[in-house]
MMTF fields as JSON, N, C-alpha, C and O atoms, coordinates in Angstrom:
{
  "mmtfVersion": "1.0.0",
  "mmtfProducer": "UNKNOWN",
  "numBonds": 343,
  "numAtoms": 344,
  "numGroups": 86,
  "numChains": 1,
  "numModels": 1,
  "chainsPerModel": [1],
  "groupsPerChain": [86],
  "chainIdList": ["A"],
  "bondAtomList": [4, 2, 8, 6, 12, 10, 16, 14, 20, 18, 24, 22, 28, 26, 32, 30, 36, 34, 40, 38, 44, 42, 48, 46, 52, 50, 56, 54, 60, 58, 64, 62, 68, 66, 72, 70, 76, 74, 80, 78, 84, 82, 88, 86, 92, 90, 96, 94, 100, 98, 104, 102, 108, 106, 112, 110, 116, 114, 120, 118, 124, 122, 128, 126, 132, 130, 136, 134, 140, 138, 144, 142, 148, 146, 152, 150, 156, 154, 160, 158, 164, 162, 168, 166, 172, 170, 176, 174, 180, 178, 184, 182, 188, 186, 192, 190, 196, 194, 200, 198, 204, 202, 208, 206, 212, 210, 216, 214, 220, 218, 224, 222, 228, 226, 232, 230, 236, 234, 240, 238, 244, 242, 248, 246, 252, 250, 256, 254, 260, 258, 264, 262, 268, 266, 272, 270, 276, 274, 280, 278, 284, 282, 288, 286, 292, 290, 296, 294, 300, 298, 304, 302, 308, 306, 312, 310, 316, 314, 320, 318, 324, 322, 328, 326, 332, 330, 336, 334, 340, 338],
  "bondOrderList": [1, 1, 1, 1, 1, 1, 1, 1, 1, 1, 1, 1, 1, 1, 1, 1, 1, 1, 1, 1, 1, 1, 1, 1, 1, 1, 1, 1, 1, 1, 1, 1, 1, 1, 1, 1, 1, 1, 1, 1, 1, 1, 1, 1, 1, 1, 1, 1, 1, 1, 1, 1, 1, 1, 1, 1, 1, 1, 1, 1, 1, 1, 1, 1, 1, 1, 1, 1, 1, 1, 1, 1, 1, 1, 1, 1, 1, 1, 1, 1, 1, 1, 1, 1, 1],
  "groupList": [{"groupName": "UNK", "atomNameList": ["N", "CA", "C", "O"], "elementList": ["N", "C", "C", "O"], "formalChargeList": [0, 0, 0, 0], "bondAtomList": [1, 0, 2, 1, 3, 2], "bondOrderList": [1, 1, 2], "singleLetterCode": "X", "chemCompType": "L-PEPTIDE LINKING"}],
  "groupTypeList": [0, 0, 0, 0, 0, 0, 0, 0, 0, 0, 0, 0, 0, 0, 0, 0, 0, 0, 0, 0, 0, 0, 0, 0, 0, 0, 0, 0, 0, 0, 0, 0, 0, 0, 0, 0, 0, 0, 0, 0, 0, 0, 0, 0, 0, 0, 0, 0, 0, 0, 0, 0, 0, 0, 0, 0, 0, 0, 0, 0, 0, 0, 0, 0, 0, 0, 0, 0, 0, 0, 0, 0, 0, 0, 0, 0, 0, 0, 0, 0, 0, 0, 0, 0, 0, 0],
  "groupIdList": [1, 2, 3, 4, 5, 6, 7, 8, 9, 10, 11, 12, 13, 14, 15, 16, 17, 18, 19, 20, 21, 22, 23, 24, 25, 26, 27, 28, 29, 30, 31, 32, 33, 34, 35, 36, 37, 38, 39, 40, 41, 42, 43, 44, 45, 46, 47, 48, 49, 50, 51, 52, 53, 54, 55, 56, 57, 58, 59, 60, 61, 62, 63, 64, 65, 66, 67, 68, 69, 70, 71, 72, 73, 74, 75, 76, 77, 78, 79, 80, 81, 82, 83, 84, 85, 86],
  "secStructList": [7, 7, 1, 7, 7, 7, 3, 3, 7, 1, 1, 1, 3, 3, 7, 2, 2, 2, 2, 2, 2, 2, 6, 6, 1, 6, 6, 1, 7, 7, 7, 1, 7, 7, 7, 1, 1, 6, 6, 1, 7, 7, 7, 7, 6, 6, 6, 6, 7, 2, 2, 2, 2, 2, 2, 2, 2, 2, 2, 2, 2, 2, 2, 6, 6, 7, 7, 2, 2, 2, 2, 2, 2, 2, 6, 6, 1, 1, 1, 1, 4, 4, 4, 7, 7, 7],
  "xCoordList": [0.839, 0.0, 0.885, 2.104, 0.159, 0.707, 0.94, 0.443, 1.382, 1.082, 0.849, 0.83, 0.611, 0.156, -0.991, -1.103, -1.889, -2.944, -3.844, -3.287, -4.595, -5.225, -5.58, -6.401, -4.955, -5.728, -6.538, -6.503, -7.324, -8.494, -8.219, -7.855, -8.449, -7.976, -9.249, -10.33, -8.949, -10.145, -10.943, -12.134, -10.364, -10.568, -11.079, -12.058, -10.276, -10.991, -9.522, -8.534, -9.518, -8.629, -7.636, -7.752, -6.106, -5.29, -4.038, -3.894, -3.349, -2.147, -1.089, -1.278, -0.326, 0.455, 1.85, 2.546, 1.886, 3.14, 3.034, 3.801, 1.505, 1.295, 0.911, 0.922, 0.631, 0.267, 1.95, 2.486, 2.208, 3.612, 4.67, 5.618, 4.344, 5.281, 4.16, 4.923, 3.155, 2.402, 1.956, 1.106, 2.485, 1.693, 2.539, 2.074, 3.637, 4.269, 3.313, 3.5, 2.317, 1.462, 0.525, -0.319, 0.537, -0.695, -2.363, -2.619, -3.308, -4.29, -3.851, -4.736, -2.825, -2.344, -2.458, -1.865, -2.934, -2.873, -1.929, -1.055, -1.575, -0.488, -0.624, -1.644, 0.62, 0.679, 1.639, 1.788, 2.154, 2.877, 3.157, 2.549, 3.952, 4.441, 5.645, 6.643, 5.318, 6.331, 7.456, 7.238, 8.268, 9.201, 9.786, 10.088, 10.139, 10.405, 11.882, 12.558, 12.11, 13.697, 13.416, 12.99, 13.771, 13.569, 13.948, 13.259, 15.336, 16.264, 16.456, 17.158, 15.325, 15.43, 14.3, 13.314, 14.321, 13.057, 11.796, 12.242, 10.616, 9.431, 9.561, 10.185, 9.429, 9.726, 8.007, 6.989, 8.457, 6.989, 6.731, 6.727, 6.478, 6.692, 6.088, 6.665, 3.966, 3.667, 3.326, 2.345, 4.712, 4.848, 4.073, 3.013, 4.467, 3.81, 2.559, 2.219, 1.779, 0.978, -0.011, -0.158, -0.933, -1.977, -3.425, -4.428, -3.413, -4.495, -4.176, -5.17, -3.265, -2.881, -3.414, -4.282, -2.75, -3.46, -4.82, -5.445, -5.44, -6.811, -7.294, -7.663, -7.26, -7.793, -8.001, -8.891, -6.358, -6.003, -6.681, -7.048, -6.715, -7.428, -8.971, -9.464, -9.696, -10.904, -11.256, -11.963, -10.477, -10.346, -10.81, -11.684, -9.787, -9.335, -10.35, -11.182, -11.006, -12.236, -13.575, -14.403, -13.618, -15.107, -14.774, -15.795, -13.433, -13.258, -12.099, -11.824, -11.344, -10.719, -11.043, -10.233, -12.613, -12.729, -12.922, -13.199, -12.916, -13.486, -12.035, -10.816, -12.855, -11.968, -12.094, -12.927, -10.706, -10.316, -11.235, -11.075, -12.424, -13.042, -14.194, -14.614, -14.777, -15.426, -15.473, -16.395, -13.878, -13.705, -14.098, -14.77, -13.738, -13.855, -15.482, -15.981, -15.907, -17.364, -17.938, -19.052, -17.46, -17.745, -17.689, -18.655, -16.354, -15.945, -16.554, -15.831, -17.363, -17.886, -19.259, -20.012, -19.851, -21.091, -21.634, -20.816, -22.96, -23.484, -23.462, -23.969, -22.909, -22.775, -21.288, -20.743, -20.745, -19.051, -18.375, -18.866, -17.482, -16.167, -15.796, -15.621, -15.647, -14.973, -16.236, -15.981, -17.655, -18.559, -18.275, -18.606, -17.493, -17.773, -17.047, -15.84, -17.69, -16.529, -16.481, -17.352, -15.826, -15.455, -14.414, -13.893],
  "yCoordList": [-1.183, 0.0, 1.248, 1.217, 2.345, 3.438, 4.452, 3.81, 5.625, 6.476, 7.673, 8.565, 7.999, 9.18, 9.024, 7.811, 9.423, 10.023, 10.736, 11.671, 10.486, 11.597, 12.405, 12.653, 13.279, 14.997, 15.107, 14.368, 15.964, 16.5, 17.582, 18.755, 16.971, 17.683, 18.384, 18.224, 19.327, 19.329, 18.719, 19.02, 17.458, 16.392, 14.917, 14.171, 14.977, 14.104, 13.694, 14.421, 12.627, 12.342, 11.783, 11.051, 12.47, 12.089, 11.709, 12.571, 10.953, 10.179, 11.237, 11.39, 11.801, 12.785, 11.806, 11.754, 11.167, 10.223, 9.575, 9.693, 8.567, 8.061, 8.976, 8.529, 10.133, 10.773, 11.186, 10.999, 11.577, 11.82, 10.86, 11.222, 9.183, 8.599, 8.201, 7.747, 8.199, 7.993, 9.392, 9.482, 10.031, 11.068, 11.335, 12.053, 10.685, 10.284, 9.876, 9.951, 9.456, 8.38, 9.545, 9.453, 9.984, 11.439, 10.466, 10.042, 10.456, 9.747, 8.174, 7.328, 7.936, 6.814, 5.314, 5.261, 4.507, 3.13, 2.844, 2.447, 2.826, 2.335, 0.656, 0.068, -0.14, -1.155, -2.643, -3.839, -1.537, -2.686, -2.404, -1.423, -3.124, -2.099, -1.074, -1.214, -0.136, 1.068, 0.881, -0.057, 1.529, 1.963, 2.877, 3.303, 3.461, 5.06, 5.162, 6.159, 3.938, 4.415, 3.714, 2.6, 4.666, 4.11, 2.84, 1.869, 2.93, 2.05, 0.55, -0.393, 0.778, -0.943, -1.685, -1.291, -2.646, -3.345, -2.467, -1.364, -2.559, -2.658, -2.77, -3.826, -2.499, -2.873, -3.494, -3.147, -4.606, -4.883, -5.043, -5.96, -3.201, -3.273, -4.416, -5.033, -4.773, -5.24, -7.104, -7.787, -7.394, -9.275, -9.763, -10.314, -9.636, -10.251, -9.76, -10.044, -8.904, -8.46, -8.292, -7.616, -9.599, -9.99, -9.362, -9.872, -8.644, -7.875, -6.426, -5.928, -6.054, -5.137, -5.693, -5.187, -6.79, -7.604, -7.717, -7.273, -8.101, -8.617, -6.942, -6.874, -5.899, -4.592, -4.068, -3.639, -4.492, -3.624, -4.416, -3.969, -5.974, -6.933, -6.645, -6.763, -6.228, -5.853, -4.393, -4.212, -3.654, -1.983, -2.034, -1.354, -3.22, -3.437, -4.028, -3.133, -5.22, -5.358, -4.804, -4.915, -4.216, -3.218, -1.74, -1.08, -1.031, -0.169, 0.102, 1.274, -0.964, -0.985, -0.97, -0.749, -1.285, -0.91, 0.5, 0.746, 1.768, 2.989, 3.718, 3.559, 4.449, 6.051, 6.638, 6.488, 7.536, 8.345, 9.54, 10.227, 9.767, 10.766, 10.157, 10.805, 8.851, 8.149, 8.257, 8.522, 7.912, 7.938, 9.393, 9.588, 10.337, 11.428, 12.12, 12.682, 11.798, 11.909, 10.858, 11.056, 9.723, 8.981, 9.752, 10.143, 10.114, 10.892, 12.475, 13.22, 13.018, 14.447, 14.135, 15.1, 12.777, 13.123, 13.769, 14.371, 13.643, 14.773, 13.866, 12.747, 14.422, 13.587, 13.217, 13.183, 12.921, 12.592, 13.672, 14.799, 13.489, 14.308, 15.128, 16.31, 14.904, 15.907, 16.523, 17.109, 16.358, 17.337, 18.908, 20.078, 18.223, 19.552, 20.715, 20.759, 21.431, 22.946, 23.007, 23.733, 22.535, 22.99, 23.78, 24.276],
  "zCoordList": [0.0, 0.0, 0.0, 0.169, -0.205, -0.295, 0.895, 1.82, 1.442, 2.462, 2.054, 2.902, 0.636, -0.47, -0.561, -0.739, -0.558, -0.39, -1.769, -2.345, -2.043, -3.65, -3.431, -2.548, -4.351, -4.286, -5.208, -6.192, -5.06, -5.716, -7.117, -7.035, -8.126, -9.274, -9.632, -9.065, -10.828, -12.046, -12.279, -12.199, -12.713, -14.035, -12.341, -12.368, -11.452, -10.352, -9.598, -9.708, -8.939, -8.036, -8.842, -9.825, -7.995, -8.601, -7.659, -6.792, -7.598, -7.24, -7.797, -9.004, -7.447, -8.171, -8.564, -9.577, -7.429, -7.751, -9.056, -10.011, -8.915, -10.301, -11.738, -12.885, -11.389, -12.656, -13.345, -14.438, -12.554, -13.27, -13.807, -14.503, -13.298, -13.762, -15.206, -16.059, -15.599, -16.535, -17.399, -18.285, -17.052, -17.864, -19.521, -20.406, -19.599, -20.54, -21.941, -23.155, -21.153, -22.446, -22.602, -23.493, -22.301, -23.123, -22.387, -21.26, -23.964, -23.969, -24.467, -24.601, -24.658, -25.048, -24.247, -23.17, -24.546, -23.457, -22.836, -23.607, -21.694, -20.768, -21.047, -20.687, -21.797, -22.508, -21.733, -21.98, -20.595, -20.279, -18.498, -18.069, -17.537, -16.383, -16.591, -17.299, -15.876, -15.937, -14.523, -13.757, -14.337, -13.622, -13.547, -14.662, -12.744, -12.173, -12.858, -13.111, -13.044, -13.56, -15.214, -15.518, -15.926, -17.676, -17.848, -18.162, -17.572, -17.92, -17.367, -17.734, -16.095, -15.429, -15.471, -16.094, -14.92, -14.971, -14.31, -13.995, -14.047, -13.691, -11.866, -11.762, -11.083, -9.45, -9.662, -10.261, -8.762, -8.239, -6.484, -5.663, -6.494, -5.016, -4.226, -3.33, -4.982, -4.124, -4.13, -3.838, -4.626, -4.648, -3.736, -4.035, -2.564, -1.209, -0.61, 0.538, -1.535, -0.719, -1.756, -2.774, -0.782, -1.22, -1.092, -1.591, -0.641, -0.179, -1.38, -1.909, -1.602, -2.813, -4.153, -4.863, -4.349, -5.719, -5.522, -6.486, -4.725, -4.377, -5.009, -6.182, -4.306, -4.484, -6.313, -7.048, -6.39, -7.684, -8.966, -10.053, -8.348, -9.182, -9.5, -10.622, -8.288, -8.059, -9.112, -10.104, -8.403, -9.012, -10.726, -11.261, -11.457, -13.044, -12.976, -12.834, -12.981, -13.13, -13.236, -14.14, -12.185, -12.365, -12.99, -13.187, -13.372, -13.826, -14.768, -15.026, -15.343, -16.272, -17.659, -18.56, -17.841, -19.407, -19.467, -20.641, -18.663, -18.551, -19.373, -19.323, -20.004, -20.775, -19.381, -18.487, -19.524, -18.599, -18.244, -17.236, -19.361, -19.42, -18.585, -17.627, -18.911, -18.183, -16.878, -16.106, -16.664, -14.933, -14.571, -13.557, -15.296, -14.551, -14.232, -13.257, -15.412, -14.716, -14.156, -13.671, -14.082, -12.473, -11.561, -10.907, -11.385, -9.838, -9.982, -9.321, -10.464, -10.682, -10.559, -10.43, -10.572, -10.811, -9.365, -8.669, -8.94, -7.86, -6.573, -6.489, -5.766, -4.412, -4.045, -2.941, -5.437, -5.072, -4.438, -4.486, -3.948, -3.229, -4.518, -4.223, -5.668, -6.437, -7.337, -8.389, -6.86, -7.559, -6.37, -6.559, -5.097, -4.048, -4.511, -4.752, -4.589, -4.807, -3.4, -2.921, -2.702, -0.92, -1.044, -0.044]
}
């Protein structure tokens, strides 16, 4: 797991850590795993941790066929945390 936290964008919640190591791909499909360092393999921080896979497995399932635009008016529609102008 993580200890970063999502902030509240425009467009909806965002991982800043992860937006920036992906933001490389524009609108483009993210095709393979990435790594923070170009040049090496892929880290897979979370091998042992099964409760991470279980989540992220879950997550890709019910929301991996979604356009990014999709997601975002998921997270905007009325009632969500990022419809609040707080």
């Amino acid at each position: 797991m993580t200890t970063e936290g999502p902030e509240i964008w425009k467009h909806g919640p965002v991982f800043d850590s992860l937006y920036h190591a992906f933001k490389v791909f524009g609108r483009k499909p993210i095709t393979a795993p990435q790594s923070s360092n170009p040049f090496a393999a892929p880290e897979n921080v979370d091998q042992d941790d099964e409760n991470t896979r279980n989540l992220v497995t879950w997550i890709w399932g019910r929301y991996g066929h979604l356009s990014g635009f999709a997601l975002s008016d998921l997270t905007h529609k009325d009632g969500t945390k990022a419809s609040c102008r707080c």
